[in-house]
N, C-alpha and C positions, 0 to 999 in steps of 0.2 A: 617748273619754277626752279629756278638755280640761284641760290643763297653762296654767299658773301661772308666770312666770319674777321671784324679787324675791331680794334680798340676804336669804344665812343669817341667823337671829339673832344669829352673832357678828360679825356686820357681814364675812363673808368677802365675796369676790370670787363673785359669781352664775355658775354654770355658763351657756353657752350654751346654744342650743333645742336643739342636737345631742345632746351630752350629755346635756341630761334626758332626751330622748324617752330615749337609750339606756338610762337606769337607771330606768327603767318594767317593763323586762322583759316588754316587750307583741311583741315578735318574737325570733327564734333563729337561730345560726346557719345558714346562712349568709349570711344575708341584713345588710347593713350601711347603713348613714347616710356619706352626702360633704357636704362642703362646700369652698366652695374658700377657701384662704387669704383672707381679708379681705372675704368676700360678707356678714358680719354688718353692714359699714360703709355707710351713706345707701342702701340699697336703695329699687327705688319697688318693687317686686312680691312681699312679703314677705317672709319669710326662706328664705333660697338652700339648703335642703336638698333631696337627691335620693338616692334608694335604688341599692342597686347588691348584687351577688351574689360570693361570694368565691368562687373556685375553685381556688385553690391559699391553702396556709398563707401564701402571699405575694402574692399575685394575686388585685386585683378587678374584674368585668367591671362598669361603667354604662353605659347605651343613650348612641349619639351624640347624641338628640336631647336625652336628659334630663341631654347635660354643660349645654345652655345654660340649663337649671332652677339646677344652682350655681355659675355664673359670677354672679360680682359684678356688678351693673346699676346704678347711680347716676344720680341729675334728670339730669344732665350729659350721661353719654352717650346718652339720648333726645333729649334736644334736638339732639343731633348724631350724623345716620344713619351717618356716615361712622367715627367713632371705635366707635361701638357694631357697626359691620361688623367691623374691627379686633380687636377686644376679643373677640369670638366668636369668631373662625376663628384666632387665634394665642394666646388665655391658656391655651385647655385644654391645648395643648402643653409654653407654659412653665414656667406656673404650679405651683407644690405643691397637693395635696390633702389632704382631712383627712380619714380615716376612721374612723367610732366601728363600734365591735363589741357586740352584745346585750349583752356583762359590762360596756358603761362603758370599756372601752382605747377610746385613741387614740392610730393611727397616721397619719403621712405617709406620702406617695407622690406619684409622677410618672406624667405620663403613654405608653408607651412604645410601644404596639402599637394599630393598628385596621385591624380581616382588613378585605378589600375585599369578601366574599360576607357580610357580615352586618350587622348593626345595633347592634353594642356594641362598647366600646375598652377597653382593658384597661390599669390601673393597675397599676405595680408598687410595694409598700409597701416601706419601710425597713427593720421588722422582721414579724417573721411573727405568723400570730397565733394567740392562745395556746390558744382554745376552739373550734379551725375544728371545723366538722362540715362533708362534703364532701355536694350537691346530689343527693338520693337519686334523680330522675328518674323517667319513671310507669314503670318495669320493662318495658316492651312492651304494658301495658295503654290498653285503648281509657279516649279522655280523653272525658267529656263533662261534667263540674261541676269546678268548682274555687273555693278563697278565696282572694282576690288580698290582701295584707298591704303599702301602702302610706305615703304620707305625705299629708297633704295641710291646707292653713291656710283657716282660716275667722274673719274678723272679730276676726282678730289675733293668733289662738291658732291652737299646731299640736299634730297629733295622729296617730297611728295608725290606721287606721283600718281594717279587715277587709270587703272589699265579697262576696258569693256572686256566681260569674258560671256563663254555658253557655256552653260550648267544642264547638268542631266540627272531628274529627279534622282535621287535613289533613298524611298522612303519618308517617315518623319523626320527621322534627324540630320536629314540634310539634301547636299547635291553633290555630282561628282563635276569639279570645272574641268570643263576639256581644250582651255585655252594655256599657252604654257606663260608660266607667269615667273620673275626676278624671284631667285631663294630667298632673296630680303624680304618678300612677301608672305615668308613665312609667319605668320599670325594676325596679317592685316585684318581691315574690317571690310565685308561685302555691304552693300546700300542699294535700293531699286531708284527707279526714275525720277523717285518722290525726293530720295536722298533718306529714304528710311532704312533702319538697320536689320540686315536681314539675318547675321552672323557673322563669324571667325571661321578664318581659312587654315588648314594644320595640311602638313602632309608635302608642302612644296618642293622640300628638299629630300624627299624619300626616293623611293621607287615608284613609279606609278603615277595617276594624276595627285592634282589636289582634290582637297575634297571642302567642302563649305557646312561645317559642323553651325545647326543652329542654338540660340541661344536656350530653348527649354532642352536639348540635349544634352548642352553641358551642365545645367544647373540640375540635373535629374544624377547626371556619372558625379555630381562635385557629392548631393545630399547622400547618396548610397554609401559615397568613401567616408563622408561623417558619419553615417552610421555603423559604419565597419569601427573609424577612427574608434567610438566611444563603447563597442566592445573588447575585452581584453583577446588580443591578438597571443593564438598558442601556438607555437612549433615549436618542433620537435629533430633530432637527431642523435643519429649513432656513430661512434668514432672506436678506431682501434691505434693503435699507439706503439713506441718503444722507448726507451731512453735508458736510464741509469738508476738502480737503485742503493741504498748505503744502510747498513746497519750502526748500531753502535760499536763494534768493534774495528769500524773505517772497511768494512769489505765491500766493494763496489758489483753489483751484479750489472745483469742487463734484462730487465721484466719483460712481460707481455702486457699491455694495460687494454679496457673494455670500459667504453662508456656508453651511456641513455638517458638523452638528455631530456628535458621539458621545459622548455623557455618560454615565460610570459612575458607578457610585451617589451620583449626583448631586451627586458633589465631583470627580471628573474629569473634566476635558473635552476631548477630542484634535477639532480643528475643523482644514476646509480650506478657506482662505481667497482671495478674490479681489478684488482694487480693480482700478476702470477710471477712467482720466482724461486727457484733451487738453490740455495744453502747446501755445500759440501765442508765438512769439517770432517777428521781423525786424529787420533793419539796412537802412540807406540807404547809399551810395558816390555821394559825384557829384564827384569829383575822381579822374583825367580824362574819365572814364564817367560815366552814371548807374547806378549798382546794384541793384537792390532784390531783398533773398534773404528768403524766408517761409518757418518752419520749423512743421510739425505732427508735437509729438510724443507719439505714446500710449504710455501707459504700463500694461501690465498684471503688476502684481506675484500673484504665486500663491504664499501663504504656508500652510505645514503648521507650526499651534501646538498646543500642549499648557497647559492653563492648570489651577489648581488653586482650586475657590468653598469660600470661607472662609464660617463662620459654620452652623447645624442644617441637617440636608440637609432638614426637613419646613420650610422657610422659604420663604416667597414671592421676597423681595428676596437677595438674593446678591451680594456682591464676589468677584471676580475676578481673581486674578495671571498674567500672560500672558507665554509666554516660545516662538520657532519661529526659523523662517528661509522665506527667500523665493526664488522664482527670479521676476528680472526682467525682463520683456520688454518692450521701448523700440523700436517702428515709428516713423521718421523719415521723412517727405517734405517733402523740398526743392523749395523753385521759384525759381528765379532769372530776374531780369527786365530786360536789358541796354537802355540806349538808349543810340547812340554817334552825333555826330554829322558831317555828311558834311567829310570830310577839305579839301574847298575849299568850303565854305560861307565864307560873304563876310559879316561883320558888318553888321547893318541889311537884309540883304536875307534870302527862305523859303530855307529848306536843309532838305535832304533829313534825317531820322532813321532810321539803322537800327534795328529791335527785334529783340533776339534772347532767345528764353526757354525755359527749361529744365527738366524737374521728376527730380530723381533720390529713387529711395526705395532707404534702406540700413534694418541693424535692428541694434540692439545689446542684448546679454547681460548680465545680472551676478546676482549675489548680492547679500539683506539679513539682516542678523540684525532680527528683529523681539521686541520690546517690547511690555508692554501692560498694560493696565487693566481689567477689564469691570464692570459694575451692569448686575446681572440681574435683572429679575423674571419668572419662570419659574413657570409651573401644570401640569397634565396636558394634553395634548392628547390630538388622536385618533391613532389606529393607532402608542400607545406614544410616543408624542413627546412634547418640553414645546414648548409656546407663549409666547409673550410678548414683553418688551420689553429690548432690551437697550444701553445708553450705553455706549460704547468709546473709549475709546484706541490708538493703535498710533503705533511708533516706527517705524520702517524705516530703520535704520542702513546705508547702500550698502556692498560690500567689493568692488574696495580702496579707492574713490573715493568721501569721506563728504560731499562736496560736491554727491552726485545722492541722497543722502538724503531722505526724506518722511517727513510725519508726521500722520496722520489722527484727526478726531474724528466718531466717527459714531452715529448712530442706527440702530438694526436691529429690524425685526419679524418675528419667527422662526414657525410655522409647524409 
């Protein structure tokens, strides 16, 4: 069926493509039409509709691959890999969705849930919807035909379209189709002879066939990720570092820094922290001596902070507010370096010089209240950790002496 998009006779406002297909009545629930807010704007790759399946009066599943069918694509972000990288992995998060239902409603929705064992994300609408019919599933019956019920644009026009395919069991939770089917059919709905719903299709545009995920399969990978959702999620990592450190007398070194992180659900972070740095100072005396004392002092502050990342915990980039304390450990070696000269040496003529030299090493103690800042960009790592990159701040307030205070800017690759 090839649809027509022009202004009513009474000069109204023309429905979108979403909209029309839906008052076609060329599919049922539960099967629905997305689009994302403002994909109908300068697209270069048609128009940005993609199917998805409703499983709750309020809840609809689309395949991850077929969010990036209605994300909004513009000349602009092709020509720039960089923003159109951006625009994929952070709109379907932000962004509103539009979802029409077989009677013609449209609602919004967000996106709020994606199980990590499956291949679709789950939208949650605003309001529910009014003619759900829930995914009848093949009952335990062997799958081997089905009609996939799609979307998909040809030479400018969109349409419906119903393809026959052969499935080959593979298991309870589904089939493998081994017929090839339009990428736009990435998340259609499958239906038998009856026109009853037997699942959602994922996988089309991968590698490999598709595959015909049924509806207790997905509802079993969504409840798992709620129950994952509703424990606190812990990871963990470790980062090593360099940057710049300052004392109070404006001397800029260059540290080593050591972090361990513990991050709960990826807004709290309790971290144990370490900076390493060499202080060199000397004086000269040459009245009535000559003197010369050389001071090397390390300093290893070990700070336990607690910091709090502002901003979606499904975010790449992250701020950071930092607030601990320190214990500070200051290793001191002195070397003192006397030359005295001989008590009857005789002007104009050699005289003897004694050298006398000395190294003593003492260590001092103290407390800092520590300060801070972080910008994180933070991904999954392996064995549960996040990776990535993170710019810091740190104050290190001394107590009781604010005059052996530091204060570091550093860069850290965590691990």
């Amino acid at each position: 069926m090839l649809l027509a998009f022009s202004l009513g006779g009474d000069g109204s406002k023309p429905k979108g493509p979403a909209e029309e297909l839906a008052s076609t009545g060329d599919f049922r629930s539960p099967m629905v039409l997305l689009t994302s807010e403002g994909s109908s704007s300068g697209v270069v790759d048609g128009i940005k509709i993609a199917t998805g399946m409703a499983i709750s009066p309020t809840r609809v599943v689309v395949s991850t691959k077929g969010l990036s069918i209605a994300l909004a694509v513009t000349s602009g972000d092709v020509t720039a890999p960089t923003r159109l990288a951006k625009k994929l992995t952070s709109s379907a998060l932000q962004q509103r969705w539009q979802i029409f239902t077989s009677s013609g409603d449209v609602h919004t929705g967000k996106l709020v849930l994606v199980p990590d064992d499956s291949s679709v994300a789950v939208i949650e609408l605003s309001e529910p919807i009014a003619d759900y019919l829930p995914c009848e599933g093949n009952g335990g019956a062997e799958l081997s035909s089905a009609t996939m019920i799609g979307v998909d644009s040809f030479l400018g026009t969109t349409r419906i379209l119903e393809i026959p395919v052969s499935l080959v069991q593979s298991g309870e939770s589904g089939a493998v189709v081994t017929t090839p089917l339009p990428r736009r059919f990435e998340g259609a709905m499958a239906v038998d002879e009856g026109n009853r719903c037997l699942g959602f299709v994922v996988g089309v545009t991968g590698p490999g066939a598709a595959r015909l995920v049924t509806p207790q399969a997905i509802l079993a990978s969504v409840r798992l990720k709620e129950e994952e959702e509703e424990r606190p999620e812990i990871r963990w990592s470790f980062g090593v570092g360099f940057g710049r450190v300052m004392d109070n007398d404006l001397e800029f070194l260059s540290p080593i820094t050591g972090r361990l992180d513990l991050i709960i659900d990826r807004r709290w972070d309790i971290a144990l922290e370490g900076f390493w740095q060499t202080f060199y100072d000397s004086s000269l005396k040459d009245d009535p001596t000559y003197l010369e004392t050389r001071n090397r002092r390390r300093r290893f502050p070990v700070a336990l902070t607690g910091g709090y990342l502002f901003g979606p915990r499904a975010s790449l980039m992250r701020v950071g507010a930092v607030i601990g304390g320190a214990f500070d450990i200051e290793l001191i070696r002195t070397k003192r370096t006397t030359l005295t000269l001989d008590p009857e040496c005789i002007l104009g003529q050699p005289c003897n010089i004694k050298v006398e030299q000395s190294t003593r090493y003492t260590q001092r103690y103290g407390a800092m209240a520590m300060v801070g800042l972080d910008i994180a960009a933070l991904g999954k790592g392996p064995l549960k950790s996040l990776a990535g990159v993170r710019l810091s701040y740190r104050s290190g307030i001394a107590i009781p002496d604010p005059s052996r205070s530091l204060h570091w800017l550093l860069v850290t690759v965590s691990f």
